[in-house]
C-alpha positions in Angstrom: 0.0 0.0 0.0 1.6 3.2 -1.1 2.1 5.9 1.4 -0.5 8.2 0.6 -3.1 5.9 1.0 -1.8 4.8 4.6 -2.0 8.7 5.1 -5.7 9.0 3.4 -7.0 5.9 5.6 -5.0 7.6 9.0 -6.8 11.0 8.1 -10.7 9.6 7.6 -10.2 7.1 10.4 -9.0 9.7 12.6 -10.7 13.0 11.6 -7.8 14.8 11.5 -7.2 18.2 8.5 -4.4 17.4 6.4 -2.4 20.4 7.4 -2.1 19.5 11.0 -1.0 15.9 9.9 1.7 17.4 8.0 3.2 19.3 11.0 2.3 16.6 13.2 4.3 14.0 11.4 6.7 15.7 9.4 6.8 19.9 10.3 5.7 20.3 7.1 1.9 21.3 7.0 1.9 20.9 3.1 2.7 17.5 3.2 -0.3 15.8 2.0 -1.6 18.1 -0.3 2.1 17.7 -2.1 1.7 13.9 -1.9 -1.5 14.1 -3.6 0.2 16.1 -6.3 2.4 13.5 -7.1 5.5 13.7 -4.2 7.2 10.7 -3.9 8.7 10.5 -0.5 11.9 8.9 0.4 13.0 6.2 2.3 13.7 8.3 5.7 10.4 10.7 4.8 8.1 7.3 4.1 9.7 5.9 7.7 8.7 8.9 9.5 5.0 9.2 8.3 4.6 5.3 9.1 6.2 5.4 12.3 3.7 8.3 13.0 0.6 6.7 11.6 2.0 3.4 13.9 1.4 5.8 17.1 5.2 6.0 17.9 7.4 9.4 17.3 8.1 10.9 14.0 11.7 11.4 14.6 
């Protein structure tokens, strides 16, 4: 399952706005919008956001 879906799911499941997912996982509050628009993230970005979605820290 590719990243941005995990992040879609995390976002209905939890009712949570985009932006404040972005700043939550990554500092970066147009993070989903920019994965939507085709980001690909890397290896040490993709980590982060799972490890957030998991429940544990994002760095």
């Amino acid at each position: 399952m590719s990243v941005l879906r995990k992040v879609e799911i995390y976002l209905r499941s939890n009712n949570m706005p985009e932006t404040r997912f972005g700043r939550l996982a990554m500092n970066d509050p147009r993070l989903v919008r920019d994965l939507r628009n085709g980001r690909e993230p890397g290896a040490r970005t993709a980590a982060r956001i799972e490890a957030f979605i998991r429940g544990g820290t994002s760095r």
